[in-house]
C-alpha positions in Angstrom: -37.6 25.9 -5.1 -35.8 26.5 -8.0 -32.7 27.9 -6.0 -32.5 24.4 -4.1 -32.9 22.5 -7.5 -30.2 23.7 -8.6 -27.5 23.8 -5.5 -28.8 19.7 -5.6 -27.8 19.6 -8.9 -24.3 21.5 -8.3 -23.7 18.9 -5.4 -24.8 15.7 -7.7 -22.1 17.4 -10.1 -19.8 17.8 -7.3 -20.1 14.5 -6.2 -20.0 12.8 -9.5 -16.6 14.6 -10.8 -14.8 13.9 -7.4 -15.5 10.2 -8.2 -14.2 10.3 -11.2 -10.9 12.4 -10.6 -10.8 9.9 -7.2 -11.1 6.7 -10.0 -8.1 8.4 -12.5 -6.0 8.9 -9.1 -6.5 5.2 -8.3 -6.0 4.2 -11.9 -3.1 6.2 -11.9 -1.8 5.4 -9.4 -1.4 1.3 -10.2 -0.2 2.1 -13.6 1.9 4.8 -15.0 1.4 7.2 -12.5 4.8 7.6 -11.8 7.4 7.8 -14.6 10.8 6.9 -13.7 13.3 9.1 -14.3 17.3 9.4 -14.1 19.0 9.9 -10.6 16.0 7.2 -8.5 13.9 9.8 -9.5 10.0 9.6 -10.3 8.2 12.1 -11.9 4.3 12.1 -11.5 1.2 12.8 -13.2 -1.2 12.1 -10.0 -1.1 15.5 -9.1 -3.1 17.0 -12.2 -6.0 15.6 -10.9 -6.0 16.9 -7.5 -5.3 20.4 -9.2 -8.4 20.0 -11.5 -10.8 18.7 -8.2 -9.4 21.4 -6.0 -10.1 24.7 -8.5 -13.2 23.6 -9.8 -14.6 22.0 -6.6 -13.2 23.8 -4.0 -11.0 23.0 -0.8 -12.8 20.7 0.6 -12.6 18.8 -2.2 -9.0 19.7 -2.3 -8.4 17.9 0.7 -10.1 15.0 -0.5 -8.6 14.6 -3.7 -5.2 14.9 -1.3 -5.5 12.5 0.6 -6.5 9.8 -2.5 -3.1 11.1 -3.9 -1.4 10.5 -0.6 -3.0 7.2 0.6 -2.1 5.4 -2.9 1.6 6.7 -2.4 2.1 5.3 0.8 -0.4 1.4 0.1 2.1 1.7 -3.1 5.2 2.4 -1.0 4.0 -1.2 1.4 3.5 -3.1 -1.7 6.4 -2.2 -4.3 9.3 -2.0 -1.5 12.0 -0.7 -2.6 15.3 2.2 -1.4 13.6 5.2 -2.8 9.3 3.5 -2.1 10.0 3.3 1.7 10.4 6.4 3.3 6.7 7.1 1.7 5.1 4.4 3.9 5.5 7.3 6.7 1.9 8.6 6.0 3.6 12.3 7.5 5.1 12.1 4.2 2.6 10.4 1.8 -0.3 11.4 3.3 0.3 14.7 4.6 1.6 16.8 2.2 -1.0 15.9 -0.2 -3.9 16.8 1.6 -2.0 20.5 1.6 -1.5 20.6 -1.7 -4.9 19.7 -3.0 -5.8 22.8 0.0 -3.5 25.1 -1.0 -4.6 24.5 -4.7 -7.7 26.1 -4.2 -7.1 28.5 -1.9 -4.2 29.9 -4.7 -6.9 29.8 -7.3 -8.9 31.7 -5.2 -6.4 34.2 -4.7 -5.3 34.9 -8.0 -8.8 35.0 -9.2 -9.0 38.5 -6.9 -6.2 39.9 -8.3 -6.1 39.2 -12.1 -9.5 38.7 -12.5 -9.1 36.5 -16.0 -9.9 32.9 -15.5 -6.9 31.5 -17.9 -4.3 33.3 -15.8 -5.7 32.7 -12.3 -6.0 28.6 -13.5 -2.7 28.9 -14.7 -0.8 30.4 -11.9 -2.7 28.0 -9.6 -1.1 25.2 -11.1 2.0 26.2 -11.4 2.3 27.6 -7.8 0.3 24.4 -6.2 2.9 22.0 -8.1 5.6 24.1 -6.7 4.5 24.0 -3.4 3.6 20.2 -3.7 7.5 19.8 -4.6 9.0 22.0 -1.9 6.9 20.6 0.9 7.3 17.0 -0.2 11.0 17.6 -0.4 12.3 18.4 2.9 10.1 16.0 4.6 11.3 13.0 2.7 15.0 13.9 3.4 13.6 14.4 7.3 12.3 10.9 6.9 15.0 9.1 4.6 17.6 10.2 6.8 16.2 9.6 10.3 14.8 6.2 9.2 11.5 7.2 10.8 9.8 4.3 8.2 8.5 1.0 7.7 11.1 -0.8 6.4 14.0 0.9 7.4 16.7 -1.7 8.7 16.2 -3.6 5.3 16.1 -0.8 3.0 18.1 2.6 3.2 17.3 5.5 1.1 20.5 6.9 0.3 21.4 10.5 -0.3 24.8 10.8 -1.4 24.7 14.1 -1.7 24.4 17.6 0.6 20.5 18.7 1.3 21.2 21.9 -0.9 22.3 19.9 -3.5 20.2 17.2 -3.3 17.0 19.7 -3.5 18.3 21.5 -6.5 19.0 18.5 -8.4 14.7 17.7 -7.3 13.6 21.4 -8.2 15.7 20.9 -12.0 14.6 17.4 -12.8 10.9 17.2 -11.0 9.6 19.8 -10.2 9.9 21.8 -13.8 8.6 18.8 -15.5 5.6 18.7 -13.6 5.1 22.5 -13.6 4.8 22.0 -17.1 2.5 18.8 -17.0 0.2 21.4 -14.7 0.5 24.1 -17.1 0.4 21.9 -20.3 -2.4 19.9 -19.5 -3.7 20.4 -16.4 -5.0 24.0 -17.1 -6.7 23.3 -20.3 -8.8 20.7 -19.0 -9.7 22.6 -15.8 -10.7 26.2 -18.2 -12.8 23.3 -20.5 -14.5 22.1 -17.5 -15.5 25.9 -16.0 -16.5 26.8 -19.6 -18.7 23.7 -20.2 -20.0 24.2 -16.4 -21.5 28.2 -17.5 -22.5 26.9 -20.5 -25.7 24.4 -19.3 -28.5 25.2 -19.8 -31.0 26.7 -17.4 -33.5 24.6 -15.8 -37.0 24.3 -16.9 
């Protein structure tokens, strides 16, 4: 009895921090989710939530937390149309990648947890490996997309890369990517080891 009690409770807890970290993903994403940045560049915050969702709750909730992420990049894409918005209204691109990340997140906790067996450097790695991914999937795709024109919007606004793929991607990995490794590492981390600690710390059930 007391064994179902509590996996009901777990599940209400479940449910209740997905909802939230699904609200700061909206919330995020109408506001300052995404910080402009020299170059047409935008760096973003919206993936700290889906990191703390997906090692805490799991990969299910991973995907979940994902696809938020990925369906407000690509409404946000229809609504604020502009050269470097449109190539995310291709939901192969937006959507997609996302729902990977917020997968892979976990499953990389999950792994490192096995081999270094210390919660602060297992959360760690898992967010600074998850972003990476995030940025090296997202990437590729969105010069796929841009330069195809396989978009809404396409015949009114082109996405321009001036320069070579190679160049293009390093010039992403230097000016993104590190910047939100560190966000992941900075912040993200913390708050997920805060969570886990307050989670072993309830109290038992009467």
């Amino acid at each position: 009895m007391d064994n179902k009690k509590t996996k009901r409770n777990q599940e209400i807890f479940k449910f209740v921090y997905a909802s939230a970290l699904i609200a700061i993903i909206v919330i995020l994403t109408a506001t300052v989710g995404y910080i402009p940045f020299f170059g047409g560049i935008k760096i973003t915050i919206l993936h700290i939530p889906v990191i703390l969702g997906a090692i805490v709750l799991g990969k299910r909730y991973g995907l979940l937390l994902g696809f938020v992420f990925g369906a407000g990049a690509m409404i946000r894409s229809f609504i604020e149309v502009i050269p470097e918005n449109v190539p995310f209204t291709n939901p192969l691109l937006s959507v997609l990648p996302r729902m990977l990340f917020g997968y892979v997140a976990a499953l990389l906790y999950d792994a490192f947890r096995k081999i270094f067996k210390r919660e602060a450097v297992s959360v760690t790695l898992a967010a600074i490996t998850a972003t990476m991914f995030h940025t090296l999937i997202v990437v590729p795709i969105l010069f796929v997309v841009a330069k195809t024109g396989f978009h809404f919007f396409a015949s009114e606004h082109t996405f321009i890369i001036e320069k070579g793929f190679l160049a293009y991607m390093l010039f992403i990995v230097v000016n993104n990517m590190l910047l939100e490794i560190a966000a992941a590492a900075v912040i993200g981390a913390p708050i997920v080891l805060a969570i886990k600690k307050a989670m072993t710390q309830q109290p038992a059930e009467a």
